[in-house]
N, C-alpha and C positions, 0 to 999 in steps of 0.2 A: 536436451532441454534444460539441464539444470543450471548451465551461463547464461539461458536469456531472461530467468527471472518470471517463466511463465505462468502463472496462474496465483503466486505469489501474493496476495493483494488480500485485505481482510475481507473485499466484497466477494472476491471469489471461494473463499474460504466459507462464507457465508451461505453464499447461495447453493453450494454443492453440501453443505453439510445440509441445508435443509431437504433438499432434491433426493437425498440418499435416505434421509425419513419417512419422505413422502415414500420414494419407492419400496421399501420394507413395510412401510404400512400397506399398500397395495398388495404385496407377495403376500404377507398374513390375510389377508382378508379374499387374496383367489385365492389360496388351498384353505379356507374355511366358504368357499362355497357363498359370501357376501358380495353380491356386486353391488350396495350404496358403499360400504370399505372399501372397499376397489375402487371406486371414484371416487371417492373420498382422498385416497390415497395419492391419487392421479391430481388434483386439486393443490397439493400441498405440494408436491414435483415442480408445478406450473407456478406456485406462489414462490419459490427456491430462485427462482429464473426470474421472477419478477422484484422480488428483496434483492438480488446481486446486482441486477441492473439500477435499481433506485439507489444501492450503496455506491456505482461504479459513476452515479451521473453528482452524488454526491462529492467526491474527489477521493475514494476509498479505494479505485481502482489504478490501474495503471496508468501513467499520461500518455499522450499520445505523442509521436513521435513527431518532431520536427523537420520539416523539407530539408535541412545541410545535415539533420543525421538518417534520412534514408537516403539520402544522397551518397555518404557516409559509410554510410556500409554497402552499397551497391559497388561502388570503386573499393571497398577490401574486400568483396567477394569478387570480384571481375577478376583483381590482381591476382588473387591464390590461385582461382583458377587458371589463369594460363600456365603451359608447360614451360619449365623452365629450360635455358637454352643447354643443350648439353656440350661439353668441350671434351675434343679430341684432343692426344697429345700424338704428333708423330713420329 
């Protein structure tokens, strides 16, 4: 995962650091026996997801890939994958 640059992106940065707030807020508030912190928590997870995607429609996320580079890479996966011919010598 770390050659294709995945997750890399300040949106995504964004929305999972919020998400990971949310969910700690949630974890402290079930073992304190709170279910509005507990939703509350759960609220702030769901707004994580909702800021990375507004950053990502922004232009903060990845671009999308163009038809001659999935194309692109379909034909250098295809190539690797086949077995290469082996040669005998007599």
């Amino acid at each position: 995962m770390a050659g294709s640059s995945h997750g890399h992106t300040p949106a995504a940065w964004t929305g999972v650091t919020i998400a990971f707030i949310g969910f700690c807020i949630s974890g402290v508030f079930m073992v304190a026996a709170n279910p509005l912190g507990f939703w509350g928590g759960l609220v702030v997870v769901l707004l994580g997801g909702v800021v990375g995607g507004a950053m990502k429609a922004a232009g903060l996320g990845m671009p999308k890939e163009t038809e001659a580079q999935v194309r692109a890479r379909t034909q250098a996966v295809t190539a690797t994958a086949q077995p290469a011919t082996a040669q005998t010598s007599a």
